[in-house]
C-alpha positions in Angstrom: 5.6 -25.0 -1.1 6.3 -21.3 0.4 4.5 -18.9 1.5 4.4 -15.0 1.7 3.1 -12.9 4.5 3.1 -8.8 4.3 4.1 -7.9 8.1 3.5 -4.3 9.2 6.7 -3.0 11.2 7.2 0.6 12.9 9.9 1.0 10.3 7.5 0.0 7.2 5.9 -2.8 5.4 8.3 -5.9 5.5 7.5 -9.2 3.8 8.2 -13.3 5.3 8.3 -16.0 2.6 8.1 -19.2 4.7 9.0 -22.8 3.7 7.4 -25.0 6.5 8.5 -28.3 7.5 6.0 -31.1 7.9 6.8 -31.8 11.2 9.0 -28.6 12.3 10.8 -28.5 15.6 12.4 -25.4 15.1 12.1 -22.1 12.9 14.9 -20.4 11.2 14.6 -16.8 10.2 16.9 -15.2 8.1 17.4 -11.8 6.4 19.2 -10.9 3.5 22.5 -8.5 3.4 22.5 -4.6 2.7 23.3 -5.2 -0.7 20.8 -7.6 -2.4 17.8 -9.6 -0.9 16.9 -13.1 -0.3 17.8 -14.5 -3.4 20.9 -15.2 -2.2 22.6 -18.1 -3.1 22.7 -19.3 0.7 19.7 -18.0 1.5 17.9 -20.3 -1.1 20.5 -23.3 -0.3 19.4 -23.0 3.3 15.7 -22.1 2.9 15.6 -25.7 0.5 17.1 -27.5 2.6 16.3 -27.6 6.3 13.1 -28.0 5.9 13.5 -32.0 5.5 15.6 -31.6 9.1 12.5 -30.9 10.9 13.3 -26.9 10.5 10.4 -24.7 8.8 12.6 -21.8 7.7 11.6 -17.7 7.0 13.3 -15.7 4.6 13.1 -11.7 5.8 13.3 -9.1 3.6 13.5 -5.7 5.5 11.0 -2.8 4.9 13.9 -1.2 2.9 14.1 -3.7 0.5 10.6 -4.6 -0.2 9.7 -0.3 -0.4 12.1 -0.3 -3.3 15.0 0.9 -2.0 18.8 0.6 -3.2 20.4 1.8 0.0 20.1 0.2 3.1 19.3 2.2 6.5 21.0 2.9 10.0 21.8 0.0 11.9 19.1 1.2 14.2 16.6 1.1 11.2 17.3 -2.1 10.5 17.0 -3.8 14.3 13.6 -2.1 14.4 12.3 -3.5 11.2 13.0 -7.0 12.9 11.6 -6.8 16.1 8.4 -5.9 14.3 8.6 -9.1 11.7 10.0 -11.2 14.8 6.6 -11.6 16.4 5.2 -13.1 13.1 8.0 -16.0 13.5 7.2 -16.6 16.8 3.3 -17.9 15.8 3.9 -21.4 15.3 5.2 -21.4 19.0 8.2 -22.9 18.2 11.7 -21.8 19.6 13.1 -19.5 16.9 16.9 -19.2 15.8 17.7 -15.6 14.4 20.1 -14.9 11.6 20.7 -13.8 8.3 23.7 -13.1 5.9 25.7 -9.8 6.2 24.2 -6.9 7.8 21.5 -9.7 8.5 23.4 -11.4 10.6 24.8 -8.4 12.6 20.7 -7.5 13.3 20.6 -11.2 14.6 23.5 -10.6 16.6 22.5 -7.3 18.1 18.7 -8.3 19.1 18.8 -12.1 19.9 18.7 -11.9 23.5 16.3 -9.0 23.8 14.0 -11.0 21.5 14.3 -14.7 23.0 16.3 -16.0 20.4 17.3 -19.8 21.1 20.6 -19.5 18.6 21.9 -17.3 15.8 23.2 -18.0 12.3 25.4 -15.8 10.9 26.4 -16.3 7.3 29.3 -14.3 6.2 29.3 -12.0 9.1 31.2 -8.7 8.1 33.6 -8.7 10.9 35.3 -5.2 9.2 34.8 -3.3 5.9 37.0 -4.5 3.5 40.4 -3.0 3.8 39.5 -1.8 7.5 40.1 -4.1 9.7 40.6 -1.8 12.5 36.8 -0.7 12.4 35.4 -4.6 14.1 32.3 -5.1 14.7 33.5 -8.3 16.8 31.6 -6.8 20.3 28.3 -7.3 18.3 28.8 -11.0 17.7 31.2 -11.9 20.9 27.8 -9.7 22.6 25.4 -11.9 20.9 24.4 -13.9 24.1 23.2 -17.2 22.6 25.0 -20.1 20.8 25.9 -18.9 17.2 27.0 -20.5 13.8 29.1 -18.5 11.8 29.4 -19.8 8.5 32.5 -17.5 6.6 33.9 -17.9 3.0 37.5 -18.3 3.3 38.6 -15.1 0.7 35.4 -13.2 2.7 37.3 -9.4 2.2 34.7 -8.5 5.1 36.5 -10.6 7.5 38.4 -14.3 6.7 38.0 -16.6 8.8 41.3 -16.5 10.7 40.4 -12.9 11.6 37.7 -13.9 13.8 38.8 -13.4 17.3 37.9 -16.4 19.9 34.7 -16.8 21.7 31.9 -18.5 22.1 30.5 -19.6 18.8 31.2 -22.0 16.2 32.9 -21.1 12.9 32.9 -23.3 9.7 34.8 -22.1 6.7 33.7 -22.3 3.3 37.1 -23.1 1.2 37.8 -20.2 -1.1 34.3 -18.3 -1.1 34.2 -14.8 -0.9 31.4 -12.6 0.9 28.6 -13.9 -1.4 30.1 -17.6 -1.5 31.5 -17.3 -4.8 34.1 -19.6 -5.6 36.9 -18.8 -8.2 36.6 -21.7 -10.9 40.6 -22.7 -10.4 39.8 -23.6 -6.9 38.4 -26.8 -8.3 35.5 -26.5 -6.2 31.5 -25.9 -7.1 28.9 -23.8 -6.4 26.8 -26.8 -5.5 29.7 -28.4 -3.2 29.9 -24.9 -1.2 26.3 -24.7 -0.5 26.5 -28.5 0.4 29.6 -27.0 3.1 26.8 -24.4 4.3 23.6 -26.3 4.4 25.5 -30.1 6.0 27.1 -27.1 9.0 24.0 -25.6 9.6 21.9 -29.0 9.3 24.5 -30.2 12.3 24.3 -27.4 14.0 20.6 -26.6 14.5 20.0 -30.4 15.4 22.4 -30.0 18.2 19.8 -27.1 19.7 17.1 -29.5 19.8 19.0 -31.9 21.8 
């Protein structure tokens, strides 16, 4: 069963939901994108299940989201919102992988080494608005400074995965999703089989940090 927890944060109040492994080994906190919260589709799919893999994971929604608000702040805005939740997934005393979907991700990327972070998932990382590929935002997860999973629909407007320049990091491509992980129903593929694609990559992934 989950859990909620109201965290107070120098950018306002933001709110954890936690779904705890019995016998965690890790914890996985992620935040939701600048355009809906952590209902997600892969946010759920993840949230459900890891938490049989040892991993108790946190779903973060951002002081933003859980004042009301439609529009999401400055980048800067959004970093400081997280460092204030990030202390509350640190009190199991268990490493902690950042992450998050969209502009989630891009906070993960941007603090994980300041706050400790053992890893970061990044789940449909905007690598460029769509249209603009010349404005990257590839420094902020080349910059990220700890081993990272990007997971990245492969019709993602905000960045396919073939735009992705080299580095180090891991990328797994979700055939046909677009930014949300939506699957066009002539592709011949599910809903289900695409967040079976994210939750088997990230399953891998994370028990390769606990080696």
């Amino acid at each position: 069963m989950s859990r909620i927890e109201i965290v107070e944060t120098d950018a306002g109040e933001g709110r954890v939901t936690w779904y705890p492994a019995k016998q965690a080994r890790l914890v996985l906190g992620l935040s939701h994108g600048a355009g809906g919260g952590i209902e997600a589709r892969d946010l759920q799919a993840v949230a459900h299940a890891l938490t049989a893999d040892g991993v108790s994971v946190v779903l973060v929604e951002q002081p933003w989201r859980v004042a009301g608000k439609k529009l999401a702040p400055a980048p800067k805005t959004l970093d400081l919102g997280w460092r204030g939740i990030w202390p509350a997934l640190e009190k199991p005393g268990l490493p902690v992988v950042a992450g998050g979907r969209s502009a989630g991700a891009r906070v993960a990327c941007r603090t994980a080494t300041e706050l400790g972070a053992v890893g970061i998932l990044a789940l449909s990382f905007p690598l460029h608005p769509p249209g603009r590929p010349e404005k990257s935002r590839a420094d902020e997860l080349l910059g990220a400074g700890v081993p990272t999973l990007v997971v990245q629909g492969g019709n993602d407007p905000f960045g396919k995965p073939a735009e992705f320049p080299e580095g180090a990091y891991e990328l797994v491509e979700v055939p046909y999703g677009d930014h949300g992980f939506a699957v066009p129903k002539r592709a011949g593929v599910t809903e289900s089989e695409s967040m079976r694609t994210i939750t088997d990559a990230v399953r891998i992934w994370t028990r390769g940090l606990r080696e």
